[in-house]
C-alpha positions as CSV (number, residue, x, y, z in Angstrom):
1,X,-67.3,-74.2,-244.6
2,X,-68.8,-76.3,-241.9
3,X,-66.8,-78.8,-240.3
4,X,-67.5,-82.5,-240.0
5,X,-68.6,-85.1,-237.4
6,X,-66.1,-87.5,-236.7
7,X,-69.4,-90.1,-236.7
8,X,-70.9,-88.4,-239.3
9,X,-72.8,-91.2,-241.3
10,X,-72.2,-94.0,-239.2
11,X,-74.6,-96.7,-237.9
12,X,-74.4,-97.1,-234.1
13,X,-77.1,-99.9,-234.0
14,X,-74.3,-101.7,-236.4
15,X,-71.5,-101.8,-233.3
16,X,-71.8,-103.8,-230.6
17,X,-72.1,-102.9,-226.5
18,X,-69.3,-104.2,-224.8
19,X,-69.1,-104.1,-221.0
20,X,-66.3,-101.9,-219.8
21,X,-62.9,-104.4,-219.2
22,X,-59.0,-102.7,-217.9
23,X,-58.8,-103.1,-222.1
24,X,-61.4,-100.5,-222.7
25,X,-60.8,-98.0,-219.9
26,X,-58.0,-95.6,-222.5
27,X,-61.0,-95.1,-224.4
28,X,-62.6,-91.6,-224.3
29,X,-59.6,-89.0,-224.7
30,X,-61.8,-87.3,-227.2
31,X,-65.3,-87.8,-225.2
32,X,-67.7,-85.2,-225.4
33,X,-71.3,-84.7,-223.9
34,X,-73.6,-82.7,-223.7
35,X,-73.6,-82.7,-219.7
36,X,-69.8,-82.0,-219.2
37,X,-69.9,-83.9,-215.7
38,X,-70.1,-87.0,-217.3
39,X,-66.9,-86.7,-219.1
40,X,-65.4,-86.0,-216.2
41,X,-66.5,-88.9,-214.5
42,X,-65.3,-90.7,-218.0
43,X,-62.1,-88.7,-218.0
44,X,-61.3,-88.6,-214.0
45,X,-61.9,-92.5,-213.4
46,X,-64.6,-92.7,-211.7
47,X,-66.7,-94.8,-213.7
48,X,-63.9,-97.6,-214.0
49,X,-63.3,-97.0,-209.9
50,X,-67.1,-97.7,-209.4
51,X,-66.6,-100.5,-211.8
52,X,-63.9,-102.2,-210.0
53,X,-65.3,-101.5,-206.7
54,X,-68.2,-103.5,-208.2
55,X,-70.8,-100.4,-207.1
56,X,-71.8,-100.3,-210.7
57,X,-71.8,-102.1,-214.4
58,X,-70.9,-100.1,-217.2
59,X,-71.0,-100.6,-221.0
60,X,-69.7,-99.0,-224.0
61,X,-70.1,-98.3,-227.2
62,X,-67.3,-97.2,-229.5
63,X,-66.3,-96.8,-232.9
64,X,-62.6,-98.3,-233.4
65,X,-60.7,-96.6,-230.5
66,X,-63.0,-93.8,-230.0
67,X,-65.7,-93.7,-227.3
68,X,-68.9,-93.0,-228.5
69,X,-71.4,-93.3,-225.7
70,X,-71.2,-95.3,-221.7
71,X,-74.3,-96.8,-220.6
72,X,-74.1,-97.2,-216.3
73,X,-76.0,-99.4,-214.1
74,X,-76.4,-98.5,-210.6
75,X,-78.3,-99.8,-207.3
76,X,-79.1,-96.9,-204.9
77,X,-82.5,-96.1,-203.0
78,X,-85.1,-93.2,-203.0
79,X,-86.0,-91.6,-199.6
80,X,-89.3,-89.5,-199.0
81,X,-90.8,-87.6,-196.3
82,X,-93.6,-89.3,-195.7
83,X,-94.7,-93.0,-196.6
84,X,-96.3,-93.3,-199.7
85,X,-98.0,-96.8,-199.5
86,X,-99.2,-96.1,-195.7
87,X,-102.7,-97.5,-197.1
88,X,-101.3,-100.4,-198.3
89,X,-99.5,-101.5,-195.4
90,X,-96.5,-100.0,-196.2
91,X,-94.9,-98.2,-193.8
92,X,-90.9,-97.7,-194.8
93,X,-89.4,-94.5,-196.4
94,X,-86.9,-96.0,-198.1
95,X,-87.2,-97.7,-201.6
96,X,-84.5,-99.9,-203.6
97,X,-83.8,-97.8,-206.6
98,X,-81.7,-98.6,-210.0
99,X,-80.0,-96.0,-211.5
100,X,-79.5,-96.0,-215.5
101,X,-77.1,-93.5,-217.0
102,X,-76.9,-93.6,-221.0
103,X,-74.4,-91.0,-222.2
104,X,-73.3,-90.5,-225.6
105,X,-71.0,-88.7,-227.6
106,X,-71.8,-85.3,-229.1
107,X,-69.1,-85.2,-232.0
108,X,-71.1,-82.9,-233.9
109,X,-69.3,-79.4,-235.6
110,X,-69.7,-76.6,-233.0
111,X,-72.2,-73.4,-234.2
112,X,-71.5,-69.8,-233.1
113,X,-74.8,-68.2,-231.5
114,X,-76.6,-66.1,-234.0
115,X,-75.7,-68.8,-237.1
């Protein structure tokens, strides 16, 4: 008998995105993804350091106490080998970058290979 989602039937587009606060940051002990490194960052801190350190904004959405998905915002910069916009005048190799991480839960009953 298959097991069920814990968010099985539910609406996300019905619960709100908060921005993270010191209230929120116990959220997640049951966080899974797809790409485990981002419940690691979830899990290890790093997203609420990076928070605080005001490097990035992050939101969340949850259902009761239960993370469901962390949505980051984060300046950085991309770097090439050679300028890109030499025609135009442009002559740096450095660009002003954002970053966007959406990350969301995967709650959904694990399946043995072959099933």
């Amino acid at each position: 008998m298959p097991s069920q989602s814990k968010f099985e039937g539910i609406d996300f587009s019905q619960f709100p995105i908060e921005r993270l606060t010191p209230d929120l940051l116990n959220l997640g002990q049951g966080f899974r993804c797809i790409r485990g490194e981002f419940v690691t960052y979830w899990k290890q801190g790093r997203i609420a350091r990076e928070a605080d350190a005001k490097l990035c904004h992050c939101w969340v959405i949850r259902v009761g106490d239960s993370l469901t998905g962390y949505i980051t915002l984060l300046a950085d910069k991309l770097q090439v080998e050679e300028p890109i916009l030499f025609d135009e005048g442009v002559k740096y190799r450095t660009f002003p970058a954002i970053k966007i991480g959406c990350w969301r839960s995967i709650d959904e009953p694990r399946r043995k290979d072959g099933t």
